[in-house]
C-alpha positions in Angstrom: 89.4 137.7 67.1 91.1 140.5 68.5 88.6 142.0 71.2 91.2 145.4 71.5 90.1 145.8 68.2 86.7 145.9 68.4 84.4 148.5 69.4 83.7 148.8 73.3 80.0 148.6 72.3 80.5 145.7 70.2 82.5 143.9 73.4 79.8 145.5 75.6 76.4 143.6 73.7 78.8 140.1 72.8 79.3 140.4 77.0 76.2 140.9 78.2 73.5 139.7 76.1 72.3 136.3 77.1 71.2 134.7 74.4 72.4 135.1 70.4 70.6 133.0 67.3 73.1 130.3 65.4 72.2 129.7 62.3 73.7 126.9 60.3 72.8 125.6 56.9 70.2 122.7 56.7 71.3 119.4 54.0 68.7 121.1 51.8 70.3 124.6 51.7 68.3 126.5 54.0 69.6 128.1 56.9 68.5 126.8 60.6 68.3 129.7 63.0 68.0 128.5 67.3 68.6 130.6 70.0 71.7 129.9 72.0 73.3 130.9 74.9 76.9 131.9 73.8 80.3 132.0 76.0 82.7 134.1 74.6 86.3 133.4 75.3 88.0 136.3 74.9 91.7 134.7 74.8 91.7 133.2 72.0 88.4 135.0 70.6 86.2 131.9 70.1 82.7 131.5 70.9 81.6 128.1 73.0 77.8 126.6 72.6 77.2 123.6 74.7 74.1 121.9 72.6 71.8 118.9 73.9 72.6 116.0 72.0 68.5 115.5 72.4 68.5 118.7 70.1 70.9 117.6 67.8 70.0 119.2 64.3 72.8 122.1 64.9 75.5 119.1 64.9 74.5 117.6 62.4 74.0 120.7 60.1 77.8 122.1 61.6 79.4 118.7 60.7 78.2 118.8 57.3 78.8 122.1 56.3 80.9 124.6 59.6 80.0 127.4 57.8 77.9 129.7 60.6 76.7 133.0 62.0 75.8 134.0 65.3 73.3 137.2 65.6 73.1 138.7 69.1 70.1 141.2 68.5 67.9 140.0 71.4 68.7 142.6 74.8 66.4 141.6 76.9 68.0 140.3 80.5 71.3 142.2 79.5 71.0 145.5 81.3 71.8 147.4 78.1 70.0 150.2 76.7 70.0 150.9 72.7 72.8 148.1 72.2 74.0 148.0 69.4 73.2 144.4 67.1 76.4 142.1 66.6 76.7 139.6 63.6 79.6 136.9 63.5 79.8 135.2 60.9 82.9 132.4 60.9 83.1 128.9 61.5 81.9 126.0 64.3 83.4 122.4 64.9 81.3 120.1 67.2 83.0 118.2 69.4 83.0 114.4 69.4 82.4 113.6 73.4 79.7 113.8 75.6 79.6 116.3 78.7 77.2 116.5 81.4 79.9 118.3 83.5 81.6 121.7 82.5 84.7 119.9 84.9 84.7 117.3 81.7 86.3 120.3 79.2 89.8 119.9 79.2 90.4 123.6 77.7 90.3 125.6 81.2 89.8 129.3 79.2 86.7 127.6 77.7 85.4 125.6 81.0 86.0 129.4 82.5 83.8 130.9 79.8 81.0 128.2 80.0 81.1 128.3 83.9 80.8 132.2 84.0 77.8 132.5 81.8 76.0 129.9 83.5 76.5 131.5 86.8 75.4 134.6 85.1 71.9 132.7 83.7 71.3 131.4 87.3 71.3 134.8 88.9 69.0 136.2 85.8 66.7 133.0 86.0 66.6 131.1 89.7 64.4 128.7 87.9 66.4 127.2 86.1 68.5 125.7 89.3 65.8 125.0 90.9 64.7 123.1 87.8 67.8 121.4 87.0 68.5 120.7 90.7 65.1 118.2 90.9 66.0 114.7 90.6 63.0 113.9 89.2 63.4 116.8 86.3 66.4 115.4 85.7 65.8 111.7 85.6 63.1 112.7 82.7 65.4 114.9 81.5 68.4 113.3 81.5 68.6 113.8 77.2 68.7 117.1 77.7 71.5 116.9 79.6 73.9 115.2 77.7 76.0 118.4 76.0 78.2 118.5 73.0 80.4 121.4 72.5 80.2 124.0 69.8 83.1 126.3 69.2 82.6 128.7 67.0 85.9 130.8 64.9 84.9 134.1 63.9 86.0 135.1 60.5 83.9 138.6 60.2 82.2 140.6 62.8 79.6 143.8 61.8 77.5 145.9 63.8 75.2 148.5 63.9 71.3 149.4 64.3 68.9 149.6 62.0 69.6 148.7 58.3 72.4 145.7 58.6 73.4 147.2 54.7 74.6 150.5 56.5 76.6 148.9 59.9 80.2 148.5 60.1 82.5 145.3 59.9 85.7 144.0 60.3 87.6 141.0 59.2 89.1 139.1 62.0 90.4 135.5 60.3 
């Protein structure tokens, strides 16, 4: 994915907006939609998701079939008024190690994205270091803790408000 290429309100709601829904395709067929909170790394234009491995449906459904989208429709939190709604469709891989450290990623532009939105989510929600700070939360919690990575390759990008039919793509595989 070529950011230059998209829109500056396309780059402006994939920036800002905190969380986007994945949706990946149950065994059965049916898509699986969870919200997310999406780093984008603009270098090489790939999207990272790091996913409990207590939650671990979205793996499971990604390793069996990669095929994803990723819908970022939700503002609220992102300072934005009348964004515009972002759909990425393309493909995810799930990594095979454990993290419960962002120093544990290896790809430092990734790391970089990962550490930067959850900066970001700390300053929008205190409560959530202050939750994840508590030893006792996390000596209950520890599951939750536990993070696979998600990356996902876009392959199309639209936009627009209103009637998705009527909004504008491109192709970026």
């Amino acid at each position: 994915m070529d950011a230059e290429r998209l829109p500056a309100g396309v780059r402006s709601t994939m920036a800002s907006f905190l969380t986007a829904e994945l949706t990946t395709v149950s065994a059965k067929g049916s898509p699986q939609t969870w919200p997310v909170l999406p780093s984008i790394e603009w270098k090489s234009g790939r999207i990272a998701i790091a996913t409990s491995i207590g939650l671990p449906q979205k793996a499971y459904n990604i390793r069996r079939r990669p095929d994803v989208s990723l819908l970022f429709s939700e503002p609220t939190g992102s300072g934005l008024t009348d964004p515009l709604s972002v759909l990425i469709e393309g493909s995810a891989e799930v990594s095979d190690t454990l993290f419960t450290s962002l120093s544990q990623i290896d790809d430092a532009d990734v790391r970089a994205a990962l550490d930067r939105d959850a900066l970001a989510l700390l300053r929008r929600q205190p409560a959530v270091g202050i939750y994840a700070s508590n030893p006792v939360a996390r000596a209950l919690m520890d599951w939750y803790f536990f993070r696979l990575l998600v990356m996902v390759t876009p392959r199309r990008i639209s936009w627009g408000r209103g009637n998705p039919r009527e909004w504008d793509a491109l192709d970026v595989a």
